[in-house]
NUKOL-921556 format. One line per 10 residues: number of its first residue (from 1); for each residue x, y, z of N, C-alpha, C. Coordinates in steps of 0.02 Angstrom, whole numbers. Layout:
<atoms>
NUM) X:Y:Z:X:Y:Z:X:Y:Z  ...
</atoms>
This chain:
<atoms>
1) -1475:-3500:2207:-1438:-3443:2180:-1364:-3462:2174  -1325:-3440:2139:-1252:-3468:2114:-1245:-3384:2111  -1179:-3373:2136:-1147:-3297:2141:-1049:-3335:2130  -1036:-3298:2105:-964:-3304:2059:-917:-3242:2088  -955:-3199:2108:-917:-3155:2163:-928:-3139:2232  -897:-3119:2283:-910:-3096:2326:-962:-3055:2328  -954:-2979:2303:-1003:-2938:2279:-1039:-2958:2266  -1055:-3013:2214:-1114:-3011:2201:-1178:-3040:2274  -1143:-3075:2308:-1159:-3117:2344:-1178:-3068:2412  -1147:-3015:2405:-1147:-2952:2483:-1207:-2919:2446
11) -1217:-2900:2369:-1265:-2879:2345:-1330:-2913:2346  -1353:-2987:2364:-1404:-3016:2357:-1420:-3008:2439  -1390:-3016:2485:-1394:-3035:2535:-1448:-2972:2598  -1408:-2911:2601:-1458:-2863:2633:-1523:-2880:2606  -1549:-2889:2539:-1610:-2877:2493:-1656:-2923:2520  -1613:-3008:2534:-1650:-3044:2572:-1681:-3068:2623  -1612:-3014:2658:-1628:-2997:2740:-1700:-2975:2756  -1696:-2882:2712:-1767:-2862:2739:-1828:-2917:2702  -1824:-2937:2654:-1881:-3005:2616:-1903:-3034:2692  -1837:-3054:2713:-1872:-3108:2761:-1922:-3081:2808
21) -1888:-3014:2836:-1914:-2991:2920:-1974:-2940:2888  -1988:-2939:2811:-2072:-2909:2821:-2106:-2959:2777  -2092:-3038:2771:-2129:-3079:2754:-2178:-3126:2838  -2268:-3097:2819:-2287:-3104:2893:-2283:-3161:2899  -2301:-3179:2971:-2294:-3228:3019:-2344:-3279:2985  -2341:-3334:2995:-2417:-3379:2993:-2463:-3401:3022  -2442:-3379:3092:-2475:-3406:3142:-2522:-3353:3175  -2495:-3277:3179:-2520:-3223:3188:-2480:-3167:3161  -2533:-3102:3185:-2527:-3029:3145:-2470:-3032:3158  -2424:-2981:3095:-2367:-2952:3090:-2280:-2985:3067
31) -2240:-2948:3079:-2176:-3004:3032:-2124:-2971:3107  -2080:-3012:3078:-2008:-2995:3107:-2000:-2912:3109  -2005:-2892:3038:-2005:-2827:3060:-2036:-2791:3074  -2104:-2797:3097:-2148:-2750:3141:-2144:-2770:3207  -2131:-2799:3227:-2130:-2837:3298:-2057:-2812:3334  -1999:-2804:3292:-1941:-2769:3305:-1968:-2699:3317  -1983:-2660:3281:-2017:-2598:3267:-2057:-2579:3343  -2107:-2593:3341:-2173:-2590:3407:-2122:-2611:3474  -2099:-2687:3471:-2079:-2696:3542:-1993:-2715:3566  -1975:-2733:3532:-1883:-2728:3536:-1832:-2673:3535
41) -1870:-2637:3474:-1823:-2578:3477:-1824:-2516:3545  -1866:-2529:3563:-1867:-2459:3643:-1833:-2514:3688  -1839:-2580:3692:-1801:-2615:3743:-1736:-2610:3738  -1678:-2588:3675:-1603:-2625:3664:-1586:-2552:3698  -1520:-2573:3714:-1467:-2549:3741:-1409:-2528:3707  -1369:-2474:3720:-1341:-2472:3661:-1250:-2527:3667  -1225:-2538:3645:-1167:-2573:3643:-1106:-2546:3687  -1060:-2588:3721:-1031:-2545:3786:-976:-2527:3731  -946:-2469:3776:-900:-2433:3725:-828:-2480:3718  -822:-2531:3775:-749:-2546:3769:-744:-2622:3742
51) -715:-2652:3704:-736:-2723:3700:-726:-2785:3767  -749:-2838:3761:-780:-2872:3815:-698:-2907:3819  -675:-2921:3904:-610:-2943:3902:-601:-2995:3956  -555:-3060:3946:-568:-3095:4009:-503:-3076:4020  -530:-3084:4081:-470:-3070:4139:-460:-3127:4190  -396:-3113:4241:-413:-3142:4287:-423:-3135:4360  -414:-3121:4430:-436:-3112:4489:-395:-3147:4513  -368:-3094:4579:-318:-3140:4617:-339:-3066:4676  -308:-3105:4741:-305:-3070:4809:-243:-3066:4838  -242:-3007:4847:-162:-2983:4886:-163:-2945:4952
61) -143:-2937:4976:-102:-2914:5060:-64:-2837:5014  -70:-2791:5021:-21:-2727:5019:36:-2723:5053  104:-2730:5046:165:-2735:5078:181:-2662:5095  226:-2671:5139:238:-2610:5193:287:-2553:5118  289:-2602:5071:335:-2538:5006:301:-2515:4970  220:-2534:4989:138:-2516:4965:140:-2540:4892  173:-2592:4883:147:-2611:4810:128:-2716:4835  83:-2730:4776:54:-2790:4787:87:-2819:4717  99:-2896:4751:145:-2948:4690:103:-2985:4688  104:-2992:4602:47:-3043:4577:97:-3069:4500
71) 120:-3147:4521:167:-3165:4467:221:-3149:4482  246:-3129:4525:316:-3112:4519:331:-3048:4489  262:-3017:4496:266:-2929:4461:252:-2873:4548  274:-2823:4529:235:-2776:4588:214:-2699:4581  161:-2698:4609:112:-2647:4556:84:-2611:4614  105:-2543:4597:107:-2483:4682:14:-2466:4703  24:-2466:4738:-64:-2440:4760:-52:-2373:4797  -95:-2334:4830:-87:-2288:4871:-55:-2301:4943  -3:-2269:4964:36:-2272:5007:-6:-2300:5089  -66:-2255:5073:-129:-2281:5152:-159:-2350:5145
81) -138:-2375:5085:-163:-2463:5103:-122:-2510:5108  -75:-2479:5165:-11:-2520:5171:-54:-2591:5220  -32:-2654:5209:-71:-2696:5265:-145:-2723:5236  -188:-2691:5196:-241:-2708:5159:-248:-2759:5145  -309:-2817:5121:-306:-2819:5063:-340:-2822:5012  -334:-2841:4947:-353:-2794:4901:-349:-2861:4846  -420:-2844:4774:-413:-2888:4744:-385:-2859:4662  -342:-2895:4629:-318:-2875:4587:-337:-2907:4518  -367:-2859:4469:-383:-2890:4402:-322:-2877:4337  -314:-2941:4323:-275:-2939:4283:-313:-2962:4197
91) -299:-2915:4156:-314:-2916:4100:-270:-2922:4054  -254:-2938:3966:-222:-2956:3924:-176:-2897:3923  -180:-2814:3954:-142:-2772:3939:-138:-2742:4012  -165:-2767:4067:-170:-2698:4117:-195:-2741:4176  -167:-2718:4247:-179:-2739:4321:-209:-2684:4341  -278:-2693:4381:-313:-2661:4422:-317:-2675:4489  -296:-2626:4518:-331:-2647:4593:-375:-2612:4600  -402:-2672:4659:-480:-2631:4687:-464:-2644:4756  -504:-2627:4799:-491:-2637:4874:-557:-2646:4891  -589:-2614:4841:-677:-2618:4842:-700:-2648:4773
101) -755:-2605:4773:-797:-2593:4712:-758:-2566:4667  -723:-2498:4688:-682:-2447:4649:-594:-2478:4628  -582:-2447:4598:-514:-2462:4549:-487:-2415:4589  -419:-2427:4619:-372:-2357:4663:-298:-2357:4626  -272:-2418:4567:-237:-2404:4527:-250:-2460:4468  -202:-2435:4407:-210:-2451:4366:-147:-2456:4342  -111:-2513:4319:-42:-2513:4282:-33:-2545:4210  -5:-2540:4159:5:-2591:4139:56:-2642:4141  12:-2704:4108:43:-2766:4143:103:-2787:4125  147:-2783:4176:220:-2836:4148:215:-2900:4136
111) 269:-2893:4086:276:-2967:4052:339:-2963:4055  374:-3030:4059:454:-3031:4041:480:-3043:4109  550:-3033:4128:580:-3055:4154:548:-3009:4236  551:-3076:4282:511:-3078:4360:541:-3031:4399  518:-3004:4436:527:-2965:4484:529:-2875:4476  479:-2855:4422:486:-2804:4397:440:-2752:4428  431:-2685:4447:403:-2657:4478:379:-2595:4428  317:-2588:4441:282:-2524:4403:256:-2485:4491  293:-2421:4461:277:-2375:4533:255:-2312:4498  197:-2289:4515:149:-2224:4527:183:-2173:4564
121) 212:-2131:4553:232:-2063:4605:182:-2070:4649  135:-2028:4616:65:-2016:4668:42:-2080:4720  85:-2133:4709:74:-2175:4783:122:-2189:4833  164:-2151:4821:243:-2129:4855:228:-2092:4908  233:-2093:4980:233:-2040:5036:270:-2000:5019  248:-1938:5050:315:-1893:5024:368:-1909:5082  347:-1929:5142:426:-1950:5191:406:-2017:5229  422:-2063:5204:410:-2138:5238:435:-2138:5301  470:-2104:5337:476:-2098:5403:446:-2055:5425  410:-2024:5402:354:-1972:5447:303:-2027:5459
131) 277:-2072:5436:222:-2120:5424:250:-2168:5515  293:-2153:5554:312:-2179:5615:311:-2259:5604  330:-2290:5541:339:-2356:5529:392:-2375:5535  433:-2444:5569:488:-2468:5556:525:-2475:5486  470:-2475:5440:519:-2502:5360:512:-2399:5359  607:-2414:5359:634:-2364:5337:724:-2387:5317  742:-2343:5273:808:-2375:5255:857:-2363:5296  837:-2320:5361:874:-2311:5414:868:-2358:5453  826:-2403:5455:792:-2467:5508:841:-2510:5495  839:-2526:5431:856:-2585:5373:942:-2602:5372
141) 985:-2531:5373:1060:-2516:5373:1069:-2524:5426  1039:-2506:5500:1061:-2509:5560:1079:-2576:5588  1011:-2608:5573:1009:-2707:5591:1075:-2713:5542  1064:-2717:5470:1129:-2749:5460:1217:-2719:5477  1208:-2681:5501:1279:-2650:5527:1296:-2675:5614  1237:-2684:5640:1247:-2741:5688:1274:-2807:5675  1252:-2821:5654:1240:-2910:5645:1348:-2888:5586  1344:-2835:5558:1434:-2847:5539:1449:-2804:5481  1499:-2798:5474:1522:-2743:5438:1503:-2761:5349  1521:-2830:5329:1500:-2860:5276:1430:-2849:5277
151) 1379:-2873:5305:1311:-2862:5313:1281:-2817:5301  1320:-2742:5304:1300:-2680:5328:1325:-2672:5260  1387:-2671:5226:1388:-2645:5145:1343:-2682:5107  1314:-2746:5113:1277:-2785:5073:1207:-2751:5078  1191:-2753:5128:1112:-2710:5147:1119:-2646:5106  1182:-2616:5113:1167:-2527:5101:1168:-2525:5016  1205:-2579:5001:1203:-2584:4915:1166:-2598:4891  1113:-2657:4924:1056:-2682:4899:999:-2598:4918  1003:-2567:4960:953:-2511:4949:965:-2475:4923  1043:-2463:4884:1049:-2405:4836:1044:-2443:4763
161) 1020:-2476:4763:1032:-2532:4690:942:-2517:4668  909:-2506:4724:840:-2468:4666:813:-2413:4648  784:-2398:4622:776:-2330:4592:730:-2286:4636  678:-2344:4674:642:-2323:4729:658:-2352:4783  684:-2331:4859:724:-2366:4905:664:-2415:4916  603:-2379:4931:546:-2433:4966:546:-2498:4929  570:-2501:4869:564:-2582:4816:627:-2603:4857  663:-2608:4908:730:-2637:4914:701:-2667:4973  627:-2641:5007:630:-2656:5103:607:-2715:5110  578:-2768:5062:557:-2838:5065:610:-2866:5073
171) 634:-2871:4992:706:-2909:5021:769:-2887:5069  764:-2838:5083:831:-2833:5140:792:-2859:5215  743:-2857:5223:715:-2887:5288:721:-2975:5249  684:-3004:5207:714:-3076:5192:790:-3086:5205  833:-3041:5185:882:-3056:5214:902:-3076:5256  909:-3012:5307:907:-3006:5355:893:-3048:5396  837:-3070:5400:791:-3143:5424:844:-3206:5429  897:-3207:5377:945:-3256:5390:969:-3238:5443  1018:-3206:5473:1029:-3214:5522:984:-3234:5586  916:-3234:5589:883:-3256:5652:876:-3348:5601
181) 861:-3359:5558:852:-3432:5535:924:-3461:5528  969:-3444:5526:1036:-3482:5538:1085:-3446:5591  1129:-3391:5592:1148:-3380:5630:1193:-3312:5599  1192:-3254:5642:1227:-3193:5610:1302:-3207:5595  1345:-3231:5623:1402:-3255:5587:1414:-3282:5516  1357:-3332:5522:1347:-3354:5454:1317:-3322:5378  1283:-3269:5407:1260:-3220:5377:1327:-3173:5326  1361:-3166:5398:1402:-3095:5396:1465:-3137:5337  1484:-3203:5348:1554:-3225:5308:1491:-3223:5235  1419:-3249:5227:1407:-3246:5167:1393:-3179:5134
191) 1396:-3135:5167:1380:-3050:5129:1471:-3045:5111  1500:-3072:5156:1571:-3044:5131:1607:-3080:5063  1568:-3153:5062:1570:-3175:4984:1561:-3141:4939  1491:-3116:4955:1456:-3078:4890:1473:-3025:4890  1518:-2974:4923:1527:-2898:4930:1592:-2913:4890  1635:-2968:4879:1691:-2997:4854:1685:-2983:4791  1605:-3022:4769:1613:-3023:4702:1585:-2958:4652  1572:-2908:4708:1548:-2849:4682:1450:-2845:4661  1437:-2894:4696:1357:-2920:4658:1301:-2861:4719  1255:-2876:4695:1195:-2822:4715:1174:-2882:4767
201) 1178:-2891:4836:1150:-2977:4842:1071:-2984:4844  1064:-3045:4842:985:-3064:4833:974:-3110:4897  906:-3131:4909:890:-3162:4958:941:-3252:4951  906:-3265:4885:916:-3332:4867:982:-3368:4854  1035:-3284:4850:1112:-3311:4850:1147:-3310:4902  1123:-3267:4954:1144:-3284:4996:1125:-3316:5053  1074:-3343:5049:1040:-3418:5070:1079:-3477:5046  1102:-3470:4973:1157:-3523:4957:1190:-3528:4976  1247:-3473:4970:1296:-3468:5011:1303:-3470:5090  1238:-3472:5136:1237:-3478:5210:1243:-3552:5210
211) 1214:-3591:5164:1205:-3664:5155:1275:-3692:5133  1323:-3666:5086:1372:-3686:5082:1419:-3708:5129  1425:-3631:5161:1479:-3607:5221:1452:-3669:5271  1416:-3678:5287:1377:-3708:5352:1394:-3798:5318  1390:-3800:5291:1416:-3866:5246:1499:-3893:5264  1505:-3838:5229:1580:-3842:5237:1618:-3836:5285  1603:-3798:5345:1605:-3796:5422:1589:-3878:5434  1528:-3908:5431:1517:-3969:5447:1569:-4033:5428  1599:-4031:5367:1672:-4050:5354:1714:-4049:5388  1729:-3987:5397:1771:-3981:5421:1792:-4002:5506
221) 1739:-3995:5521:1760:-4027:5613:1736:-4100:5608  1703:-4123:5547:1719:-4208:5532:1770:-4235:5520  1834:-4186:5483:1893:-4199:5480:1946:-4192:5534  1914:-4155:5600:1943:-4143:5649:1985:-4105:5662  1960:-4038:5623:2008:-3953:5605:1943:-3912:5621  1963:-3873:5671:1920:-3809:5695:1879:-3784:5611  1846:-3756:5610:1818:-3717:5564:1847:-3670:5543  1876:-3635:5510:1916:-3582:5520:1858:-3504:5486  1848:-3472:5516:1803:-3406:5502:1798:-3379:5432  1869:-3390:5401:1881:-3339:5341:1858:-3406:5286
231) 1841:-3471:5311:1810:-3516:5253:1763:-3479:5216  1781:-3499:5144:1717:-3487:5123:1653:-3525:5105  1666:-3593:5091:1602:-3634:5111:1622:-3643:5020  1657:-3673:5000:1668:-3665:4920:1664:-3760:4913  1630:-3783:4857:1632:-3852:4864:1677:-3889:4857  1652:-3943:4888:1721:-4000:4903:1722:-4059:4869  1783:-4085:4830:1786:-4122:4803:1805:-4193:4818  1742:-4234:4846:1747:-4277:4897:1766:-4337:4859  1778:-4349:4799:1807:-4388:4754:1873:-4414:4764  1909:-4374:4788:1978:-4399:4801:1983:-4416:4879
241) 1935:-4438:4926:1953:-4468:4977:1888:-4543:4994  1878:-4534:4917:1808:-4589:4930:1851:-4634:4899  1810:-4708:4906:1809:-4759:4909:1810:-4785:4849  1836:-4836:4809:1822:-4863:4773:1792:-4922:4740  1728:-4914:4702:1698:-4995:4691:1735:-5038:4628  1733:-5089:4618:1771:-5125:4560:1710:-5112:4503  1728:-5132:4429:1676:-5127:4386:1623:-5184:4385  1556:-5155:4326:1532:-5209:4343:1543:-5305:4329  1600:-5296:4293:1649:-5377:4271:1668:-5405:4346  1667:-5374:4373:1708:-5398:4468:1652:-5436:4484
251) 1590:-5433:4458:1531:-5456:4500:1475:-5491:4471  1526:-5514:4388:1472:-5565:4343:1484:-5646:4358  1435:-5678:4371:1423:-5746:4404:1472:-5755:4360  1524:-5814:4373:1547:-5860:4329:1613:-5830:4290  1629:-5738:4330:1687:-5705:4312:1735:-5708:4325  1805:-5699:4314:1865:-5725:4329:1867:-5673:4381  1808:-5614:4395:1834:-5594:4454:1779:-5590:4513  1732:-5636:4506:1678:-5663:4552:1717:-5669:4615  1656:-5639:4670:1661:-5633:4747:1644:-5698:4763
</atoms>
């Protein structure tokens, strides 16, 4: 058959379809289409309503701000599965958690820039200190107002800097944590950097900055000058007390300036 149009070609085609499925069998009674008829058709099922989607599966721990990070995203669950954990399906448009069998939220999925939070009211306590847990933003301001006055505006800015305080209680305890992994002094001159520069602080800058200061302290009593407190740990330009090598002409066999 030769067809010159589409049509014509959609027009030949059903006609041949049924040809085929009531041309009988050869081997025994009946065709394609009686055999559909009698025994296939009471067996099918009907088609699922949603189309078929891969996804992927990952397992999370519920954090005490009751949301679970998957990618560098964080996606709220119900406030009572703080501590859980729970497996999370991620699909081309949408994160599920399950904790079971059952789905207990549903978000859709972020994309784009890391550390972004999708929060559910309805998984919000209505008073996170009634819940008799330490993560509270009263917990969180107190430690850092110990440990120093810099510390204590850096903490309190970083919990008014989200829209939901509970998204602030990971990282101000990472914080925080610096001072027991290096030392609260060192802590306190690096929050007073960053309270300097007016910034919201983050875990990872002022980990830099603890690394700086502590650097630069180390200099400094190599040079044989106390440390002085109000350093700020700013880099050093060790170029002008180093050493100098000749080029590489100083050191070609047979050079007028051979060793």
């Amino acid at each position: 058959m030769t067809f010159y149009t589409l049509e014509e070609s959609d027009g030949f085609c059903p006609e041949r379809v049924r040809w085929l499925n009531a041309r009988p069998f050869s081997a025994k009674e009946g065709s394609r289409g009686s055999v559909y008829e009698a025994e296939e058709l009471r067996s099918m099922q009907p088609l699922p309503s949603e189309r078929y989607e891969m996804c992927e599966w990952r397992s999370c721990k519920v954090a005490p701000d009751y949301h679970v990070t998957v990618d560098y995203m964080h996606y709220s669950v119900p406030f009572e599965l703080i501590g859980s954990q729970v497996d999370v399906r991620l699909g081309d448009g949408t994160a599920t958690v399950m904790p079971g069998s059952d789905a207990v939220a549903e978000h859709a999925r972020l994309r784009g820039r890391k550390g972004q939070y999708s929060t559910i009211v309805e998984h919000m306590p209505s008073a996170h200190a009634a819940m008799d847990s330490p993560w509270s933003p009263e917990r969180f301001s107190s430690w850092a107002h110990r440990i120093g006055a810099a510390t204590g505006e850096a903490v309190d800015r970083l919990l008014a800097s989200r829209p939901v305080v509970e998204q602030a209680f990971v990282p101000a305890r990472n914080i925080l944590g610096l001072s027991k992994a290096y030392s609260p002094q060192l802590l306190e001159r690096a929050c007073a950097r960053s309270n300097a520069l007016g910034a919201v602080p983050s875990y990872t800058a002022l980990k830099n900055a603890v690394l700086a200061i502590r650097a630069a302290d180390a200099d400094t009593r190599a040079s044989g000058r106390a440390p002085s407190s109000e350093q700020g740990g700013d880099l050093v330009d060790r170029a002008k007390s180093a050493g100098r090598l000749r080029g590489a002409d100083a050191y070609r066999r047979g050079g007028d300036g051979a060793c």
